[in-house]
C-alpha positions in Angstrom: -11.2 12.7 -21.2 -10.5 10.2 -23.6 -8.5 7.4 -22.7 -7.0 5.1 -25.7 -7.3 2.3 -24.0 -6.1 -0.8 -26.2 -8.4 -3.7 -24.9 -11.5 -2.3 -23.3 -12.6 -5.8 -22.7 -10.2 -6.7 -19.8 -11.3 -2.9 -18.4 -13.4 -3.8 -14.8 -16.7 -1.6 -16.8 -19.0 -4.2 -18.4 -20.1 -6.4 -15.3 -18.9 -9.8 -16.2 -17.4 -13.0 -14.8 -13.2 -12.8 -14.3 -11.3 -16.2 -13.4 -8.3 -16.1 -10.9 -5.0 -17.4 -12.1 -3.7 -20.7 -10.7 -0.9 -22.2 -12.0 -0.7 -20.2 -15.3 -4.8 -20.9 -15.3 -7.9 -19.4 -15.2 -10.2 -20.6 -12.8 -13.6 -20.9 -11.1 -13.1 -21.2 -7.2 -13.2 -25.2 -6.5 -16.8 -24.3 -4.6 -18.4 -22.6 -7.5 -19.2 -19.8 -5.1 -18.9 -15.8 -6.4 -18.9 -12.4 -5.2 -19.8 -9.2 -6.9 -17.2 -6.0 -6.8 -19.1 -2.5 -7.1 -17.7 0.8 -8.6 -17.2 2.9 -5.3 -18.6 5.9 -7.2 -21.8 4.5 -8.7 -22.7 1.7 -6.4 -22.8 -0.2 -10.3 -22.1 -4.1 -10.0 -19.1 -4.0 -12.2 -17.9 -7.7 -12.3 -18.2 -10.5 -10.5 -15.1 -13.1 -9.3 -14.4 -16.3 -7.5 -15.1 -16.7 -4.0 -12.0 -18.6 -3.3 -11.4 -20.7 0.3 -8.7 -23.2 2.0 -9.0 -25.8 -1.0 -8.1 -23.1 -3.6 -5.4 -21.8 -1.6 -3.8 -25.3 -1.2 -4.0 -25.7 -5.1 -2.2 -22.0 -5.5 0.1 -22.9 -2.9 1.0 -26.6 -4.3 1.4 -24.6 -7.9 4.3 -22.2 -6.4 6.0 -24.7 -4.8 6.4 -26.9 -8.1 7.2 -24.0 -9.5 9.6 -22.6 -7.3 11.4 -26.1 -6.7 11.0 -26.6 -10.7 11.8 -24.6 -13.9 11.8 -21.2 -12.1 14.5 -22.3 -10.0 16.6 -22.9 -13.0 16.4 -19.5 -13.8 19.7 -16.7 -14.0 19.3 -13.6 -12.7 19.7 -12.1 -16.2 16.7 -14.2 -16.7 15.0 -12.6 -14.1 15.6 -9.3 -14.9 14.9 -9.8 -18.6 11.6 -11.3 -17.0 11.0 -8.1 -15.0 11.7 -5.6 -17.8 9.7 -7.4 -20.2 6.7 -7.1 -17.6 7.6 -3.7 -17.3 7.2 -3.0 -20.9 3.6 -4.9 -21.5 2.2 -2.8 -18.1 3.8 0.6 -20.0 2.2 -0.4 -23.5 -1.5 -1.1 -21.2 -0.7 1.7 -18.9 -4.2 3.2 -19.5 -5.9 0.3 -19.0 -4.2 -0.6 -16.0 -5.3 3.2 -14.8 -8.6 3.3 -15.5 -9.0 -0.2 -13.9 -7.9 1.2 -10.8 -10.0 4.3 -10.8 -13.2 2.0 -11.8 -11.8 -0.4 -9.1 -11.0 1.8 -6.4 -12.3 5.1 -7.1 -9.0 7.0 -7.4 -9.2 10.0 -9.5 -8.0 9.3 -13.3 -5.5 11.9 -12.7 -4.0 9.4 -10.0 -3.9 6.6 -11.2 -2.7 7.9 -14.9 0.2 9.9 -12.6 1.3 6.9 -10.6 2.8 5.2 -13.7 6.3 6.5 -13.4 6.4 4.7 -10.2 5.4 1.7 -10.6 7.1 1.3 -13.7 10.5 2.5 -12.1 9.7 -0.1 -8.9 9.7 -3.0 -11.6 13.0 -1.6 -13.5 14.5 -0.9 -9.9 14.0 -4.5 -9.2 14.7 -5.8 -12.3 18.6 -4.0 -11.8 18.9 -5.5 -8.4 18.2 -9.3 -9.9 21.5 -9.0 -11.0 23.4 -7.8 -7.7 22.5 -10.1 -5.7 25.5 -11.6 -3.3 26.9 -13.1 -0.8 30.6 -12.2 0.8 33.8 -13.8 1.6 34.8 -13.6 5.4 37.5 -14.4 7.0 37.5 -17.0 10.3 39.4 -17.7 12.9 39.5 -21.3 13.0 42.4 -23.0 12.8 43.3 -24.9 9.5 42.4 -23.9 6.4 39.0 -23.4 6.1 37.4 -21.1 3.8 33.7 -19.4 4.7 31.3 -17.4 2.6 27.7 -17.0 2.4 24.9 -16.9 0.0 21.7 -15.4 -0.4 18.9 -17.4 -1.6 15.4 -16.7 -2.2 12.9 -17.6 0.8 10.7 -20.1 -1.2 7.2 -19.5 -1.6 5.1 -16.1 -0.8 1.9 -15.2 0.5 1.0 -11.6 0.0 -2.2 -10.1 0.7 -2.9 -6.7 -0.3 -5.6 -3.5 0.2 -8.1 -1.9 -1.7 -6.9 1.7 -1.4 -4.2 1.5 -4.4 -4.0 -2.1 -6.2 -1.5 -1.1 -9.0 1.2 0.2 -7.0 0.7 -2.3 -3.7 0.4 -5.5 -6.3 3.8 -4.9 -7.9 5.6 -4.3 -4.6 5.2 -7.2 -3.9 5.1 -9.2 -6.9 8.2 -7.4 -7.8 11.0 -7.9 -5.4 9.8 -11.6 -5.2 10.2 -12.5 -9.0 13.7 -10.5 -8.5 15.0 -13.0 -5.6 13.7 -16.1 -7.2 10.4 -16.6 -4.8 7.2 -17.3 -6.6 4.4 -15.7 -4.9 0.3 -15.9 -4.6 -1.5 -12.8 -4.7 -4.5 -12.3 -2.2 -6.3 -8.7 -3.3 -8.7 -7.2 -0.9 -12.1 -8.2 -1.9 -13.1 -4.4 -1.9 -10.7 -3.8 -5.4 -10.1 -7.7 -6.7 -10.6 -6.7 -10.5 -6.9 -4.9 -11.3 -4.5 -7.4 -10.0 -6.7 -10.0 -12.0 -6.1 -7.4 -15.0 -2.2 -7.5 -13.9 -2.6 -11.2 -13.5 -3.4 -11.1 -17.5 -0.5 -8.9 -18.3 1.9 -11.2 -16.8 0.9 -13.9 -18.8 1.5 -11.4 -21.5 5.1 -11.1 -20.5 5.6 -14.9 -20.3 5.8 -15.0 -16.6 5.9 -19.0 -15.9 3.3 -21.2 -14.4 2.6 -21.0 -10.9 5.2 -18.4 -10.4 2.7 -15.6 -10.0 -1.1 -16.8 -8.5 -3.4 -14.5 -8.1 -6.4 -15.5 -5.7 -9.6 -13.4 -4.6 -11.6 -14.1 -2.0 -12.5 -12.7 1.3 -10.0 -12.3 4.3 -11.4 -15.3 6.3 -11.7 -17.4 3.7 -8.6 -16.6 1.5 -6.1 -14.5 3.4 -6.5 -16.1 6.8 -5.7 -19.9 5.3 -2.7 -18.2 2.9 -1.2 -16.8 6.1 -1.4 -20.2 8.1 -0.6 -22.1 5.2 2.3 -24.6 6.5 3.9 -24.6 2.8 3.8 -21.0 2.2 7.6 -19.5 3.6 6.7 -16.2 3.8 3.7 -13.5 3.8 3.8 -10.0 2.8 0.9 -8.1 4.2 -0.4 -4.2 3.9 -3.0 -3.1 5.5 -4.7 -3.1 9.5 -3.0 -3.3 12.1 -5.1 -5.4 13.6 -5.3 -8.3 11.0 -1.3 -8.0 10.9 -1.2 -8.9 14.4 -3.7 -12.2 13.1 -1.1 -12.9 10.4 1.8 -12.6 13.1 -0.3 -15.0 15.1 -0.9 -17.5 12.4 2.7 -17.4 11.5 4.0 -19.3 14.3 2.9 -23.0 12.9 5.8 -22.7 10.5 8.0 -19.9 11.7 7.0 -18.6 8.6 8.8 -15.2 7.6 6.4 -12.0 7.9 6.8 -8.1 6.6 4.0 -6.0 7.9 3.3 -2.5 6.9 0.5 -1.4 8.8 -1.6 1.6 10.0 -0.3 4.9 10.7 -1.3 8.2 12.8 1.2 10.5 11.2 1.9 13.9 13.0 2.4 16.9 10.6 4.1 19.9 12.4 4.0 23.1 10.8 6.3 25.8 12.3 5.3 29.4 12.6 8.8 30.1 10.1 6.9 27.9 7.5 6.4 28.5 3.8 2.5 29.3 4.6 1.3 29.9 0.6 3.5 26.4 -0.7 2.8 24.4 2.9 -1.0 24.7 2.6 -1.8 22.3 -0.6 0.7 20.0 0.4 -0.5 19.9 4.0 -4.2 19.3 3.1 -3.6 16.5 0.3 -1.6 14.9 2.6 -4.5 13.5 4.0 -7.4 14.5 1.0 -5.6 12.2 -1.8 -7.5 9.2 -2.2 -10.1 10.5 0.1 -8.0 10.0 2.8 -7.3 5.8 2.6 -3.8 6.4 2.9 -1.7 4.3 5.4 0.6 7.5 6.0 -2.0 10.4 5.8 -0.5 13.0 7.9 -3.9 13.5 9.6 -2.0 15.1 12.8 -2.0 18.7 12.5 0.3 20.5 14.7 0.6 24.1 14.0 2.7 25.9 16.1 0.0 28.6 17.7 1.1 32.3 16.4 -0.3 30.6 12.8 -2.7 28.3 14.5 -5.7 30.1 13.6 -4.7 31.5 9.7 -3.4 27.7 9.0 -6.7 25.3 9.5 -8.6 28.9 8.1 -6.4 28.5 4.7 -6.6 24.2 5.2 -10.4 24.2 5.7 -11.2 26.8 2.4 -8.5 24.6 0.3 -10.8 21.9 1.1 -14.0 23.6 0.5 -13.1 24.2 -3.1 -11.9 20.0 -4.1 -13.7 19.2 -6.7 -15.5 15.5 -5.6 -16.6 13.4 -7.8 -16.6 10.0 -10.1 -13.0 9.1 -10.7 -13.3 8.9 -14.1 -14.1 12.5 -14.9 -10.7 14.2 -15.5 -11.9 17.0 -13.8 -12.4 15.0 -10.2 -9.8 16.3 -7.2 -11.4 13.7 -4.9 -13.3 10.7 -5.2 -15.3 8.3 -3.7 -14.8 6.0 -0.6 -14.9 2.5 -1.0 -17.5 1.6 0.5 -20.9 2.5 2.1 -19.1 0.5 5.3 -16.4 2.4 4.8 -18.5 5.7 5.2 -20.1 4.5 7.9 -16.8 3.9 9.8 -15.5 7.7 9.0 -19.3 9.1 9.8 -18.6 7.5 13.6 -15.6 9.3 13.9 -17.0 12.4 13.2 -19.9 11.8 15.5 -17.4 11.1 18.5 -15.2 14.1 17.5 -17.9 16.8 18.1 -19.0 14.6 20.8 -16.2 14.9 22.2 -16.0 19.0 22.1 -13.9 19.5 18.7 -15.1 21.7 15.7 -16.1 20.9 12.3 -14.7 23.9 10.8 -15.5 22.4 7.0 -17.0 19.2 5.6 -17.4 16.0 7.0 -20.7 15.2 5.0 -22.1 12.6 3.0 -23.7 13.3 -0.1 -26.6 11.5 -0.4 -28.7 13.5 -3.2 -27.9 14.4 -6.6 -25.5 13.1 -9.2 -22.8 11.8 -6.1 -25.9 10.2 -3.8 -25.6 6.7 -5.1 -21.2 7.0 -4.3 -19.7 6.8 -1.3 -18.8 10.0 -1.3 -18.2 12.4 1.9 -16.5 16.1 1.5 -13.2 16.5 3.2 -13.5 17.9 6.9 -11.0 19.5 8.9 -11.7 20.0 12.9 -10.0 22.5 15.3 -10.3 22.7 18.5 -8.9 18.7 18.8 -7.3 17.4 21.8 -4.5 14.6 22.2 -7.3 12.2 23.8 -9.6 12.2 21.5 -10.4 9.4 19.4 -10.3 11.2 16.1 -6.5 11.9 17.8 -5.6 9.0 18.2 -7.4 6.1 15.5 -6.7 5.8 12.9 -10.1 7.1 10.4 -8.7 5.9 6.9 -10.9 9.0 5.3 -11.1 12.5 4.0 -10.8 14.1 8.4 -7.9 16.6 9.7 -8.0 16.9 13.3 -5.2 20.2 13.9 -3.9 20.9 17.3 -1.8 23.7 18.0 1.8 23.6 19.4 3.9 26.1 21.4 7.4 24.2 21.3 9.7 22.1 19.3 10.1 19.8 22.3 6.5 19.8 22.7 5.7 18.9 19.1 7.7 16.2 19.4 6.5 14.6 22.5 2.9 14.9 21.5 3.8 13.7 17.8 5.8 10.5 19.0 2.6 10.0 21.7 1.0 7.0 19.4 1.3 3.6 18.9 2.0 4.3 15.5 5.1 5.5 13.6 5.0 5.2 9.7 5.3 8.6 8.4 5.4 12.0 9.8 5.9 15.6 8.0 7.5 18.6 9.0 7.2 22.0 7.3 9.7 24.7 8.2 12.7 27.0 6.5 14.6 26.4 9.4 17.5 24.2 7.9 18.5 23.2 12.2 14.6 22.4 13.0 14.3 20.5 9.7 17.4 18.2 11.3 16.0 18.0 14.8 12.8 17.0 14.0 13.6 14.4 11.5 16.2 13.1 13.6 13.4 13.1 16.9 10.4 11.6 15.1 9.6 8.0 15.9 8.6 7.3 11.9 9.8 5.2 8.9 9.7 8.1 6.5 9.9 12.0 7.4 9.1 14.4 4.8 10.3 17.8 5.4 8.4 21.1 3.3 6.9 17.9 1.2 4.6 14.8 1.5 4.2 11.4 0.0 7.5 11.1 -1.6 8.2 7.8 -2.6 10.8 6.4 -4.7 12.0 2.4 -5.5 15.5 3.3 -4.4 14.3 4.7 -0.6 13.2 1.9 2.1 9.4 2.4 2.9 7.8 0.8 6.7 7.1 1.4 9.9 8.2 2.0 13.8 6.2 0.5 16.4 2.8 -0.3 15.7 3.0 0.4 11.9 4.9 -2.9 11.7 8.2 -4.1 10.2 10.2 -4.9 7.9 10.6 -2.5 4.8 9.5 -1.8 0.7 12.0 -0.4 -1.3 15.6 0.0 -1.3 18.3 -2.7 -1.3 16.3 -4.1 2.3 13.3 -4.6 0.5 15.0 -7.7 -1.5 16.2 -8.8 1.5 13.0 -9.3 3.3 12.9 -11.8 0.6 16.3 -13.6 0.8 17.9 -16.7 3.1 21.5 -16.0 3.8 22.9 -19.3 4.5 26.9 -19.7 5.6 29.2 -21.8 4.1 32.4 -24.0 5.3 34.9 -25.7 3.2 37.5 -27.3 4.9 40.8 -26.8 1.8 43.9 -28.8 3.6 
């Protein structure tokens, strides 16, 4: 595939040096120090960035502020949303670019990333038409005298957000997003695994005009970078996706400051299939689920309940679906499933597998690294799917971030439920069935954010996106997702 890409030089392809924007900036970390970013899918060095720590984050941080207490603050909503719309259109005019970044990046499969466009162009012109409808309210008191109240909502100040690797496109603009809507300026931290598209988005908003030190974006590793954004006494709030375990460090660190904190973190997501389901439509949607993007999905539904008179002739049709994906290099149109992100990373999904048959369930299909051949110098492992799982075992219960279903059959509703809720997570769940009652009853009895019923990983701007329990709070998308971004302060006048 061709891709008309309109400025192949600011495409992550050809190895070089990028700069990190500070201030409206490019810039070398303060240290001089570097690190190198590697295609997922060739192991090829494919640029090299700034090594940021502390001192850099103070000068990002110190940029914001001015900003935020300077021109910015000055700004209308209708200036905002022009803002937003305008950074809507440049992204839409280097859409490509943007794509195959991501895929080069990441290792997402062109398809992807060329697909996801729609969305996160509608999350910018969602946000941009909420700039303008943001309000306070009149309320009546009780006091005596005349005394009017109201309130107002103003923007939080400053914002930290660090990000993942597993989709830097989409998770970059929502969060960039709602805080340019609200009036917050914001510094960027990108995973150091995928550093090289937000840097690319960094140039676009420049493109669009976006003001000095209203959008930083800094790379760096997550003790040297994220860990000193999130402590950072000046910063107001942090916005983090990703472990669940480093969101309960951020929660931690936020204390010095009682800084505000969203969290949306890892997931264990149950997927019940009922024996009344849609078998022929239920099986694609079942197995991508937890196959798209190899698996590093926050709410890959890599529970599989299947209610036991279809047990068997499910995973059978789930584990031959997955024995015909197409794997390979992103970039090749023809690619169902790519790479993962790292040799690490394989390592961590190759344990898992280890402990599942360890532990007595089946590898009915994949579960192998390729290490020969055109793929052996990726990170590339074939998607596996294990029967025979019980409720204890660890690839039950942790969360593997790659290409594993572990299916466990059910024999009631109220079962199904039970052993679905029976995690310490709760961000998505899925629920296939042509039942119109069951479809109600389970959505209404699952502990999740989102519930998908005969479909998976809808997501729209307009619907609120985050997690129960252990999957953390606070939510992306929707009217709330502004507000996780917005003071309301209340207001007295005394009038007699």
């Amino acid at each position: 595939m061709t891709i008309p890409v309109r400025n192949l030089s600011r495409i992550p392809i050809d190895g070089r040096h990028r700069q990190m924007l500070i201030d409206g900036e490019w810039r070398d970390a303060l240290s001089g120090r570097s690190f190198e970013t590697r295609n997922p899918a060739t192991g090829a060095v494919i640029g090299t960035v700034p090594q940021a720590d502390a001192k850099d984050i103070d000068l990002a941080v110190a940029a914001a502020r001015h900003a935020f207490e300077g021109p910015w603050s000055r700004f209308k909503p209708y200036e905002r949303q022009l803002l937003l719309l305008k950074i809507a259109d440049v992204m839409e005019r280097h859409w490509e670019e943007l794509a195959l970044s991501d895929t080069t990046d990441m290792g997402m499969p062109i398809t992807r990333t060329l697909a996801n466009k729609n969305r996160v162009l509608g999350m910018l012109r969602f946000y941009a038409g909420m700039a303008t409808s943001i309000h306070g309210h009149t309320i009546g008191n009780s006091l005596p005298g005349e005394i009017v109240s109201y309130t107002r909502k103003e923007p939080v100040g400053v914002v930290g957000a660090i990000i993942p690797w597993n989709a830097p496109t989409a998770a970059s603009i929502w969060k960039i997003g709602p805080a340019l809507a609200t009036g917050c300026t914001i510094i960027l931290k990108p995973s150091e695994e995928a550093p090289l598209t937000p840097l690319l988005i960094a140039d676009l908003m420049l493109e669009a005009g976006v003001p000095p030190g209203v959008v930083n974006v800094v790379t760096g590793t997550g003790t040297e970078a994220g860990a000193p954004l999130a402590a950072h006494m000046d910063v107001d709030k942090v916005v983090f996706t990703g472990s669940t375990a480093t969101g309960q460090a951020i929660l931690r660190a936020s204390a010095a400051n009682m800084k505000r904190v969203s969290l949306e973190l890892g997931g264990k997501s149950p997927v019940i299939v009922c024996a009344d389901a849609d078998i022929e439509r239920a099986v694609p949607v079942v197995a991508m689920s937890v196959f798209a993007n190899s698996g590093q999905i926050c709410i890959a539904g890599s529970r599989l309940f299947v209610e036991r008179p279809i047990h068997d002739e499910f995973i059978e049709q789930v584990a031959a679906y997955a024995a015909k994906l197409k794997l390979g290099d992103g970039a090749d149109p023809e690619t169902e499933i790519g790479p993962l992100i790292s040799p690490r990373q394989v390592e961590r999904v190759s344990d898992f597998i280890e402990d599942g048959t360890r532990e007595g369930a089946t590898l009915v299909t994949g579960g192998q690294r390729i290490t020969e051949g055109a793929l052996g110098a990726g990170n590339f492992m074939t998607p596996g799917v294990f029967s025979g799982v019980t409720d204890s075992m660890r690839i039950a219960r942790e969360e593997i971030f790659g290409p594993i279903i572990s299916a466990l059959p059910f024999d009631t509703l109220d079962e199904a439920v039970k052993r679905g809720n029976d995690t310490p997570y709760g961000l998505g769940a899925g629920v296939f069935t042509r039942d119109i009652g069951k479809a109600h009853q389970l959505a209404n009895r699952l502990r999740a954010g989102s519930v998908w019923v005969n479909t998976y990983h809808a997501i729209d701007p307009a619907v609120p996106f985050g997690g129960y329990k252990m999957s953390g709070y606070g939510r992306e998308g929707g009217a709330e997702h502004l507000d996780e971004f917005l003071n309301t302060k209340g207001v007295w006048i005394r009038t007699d």
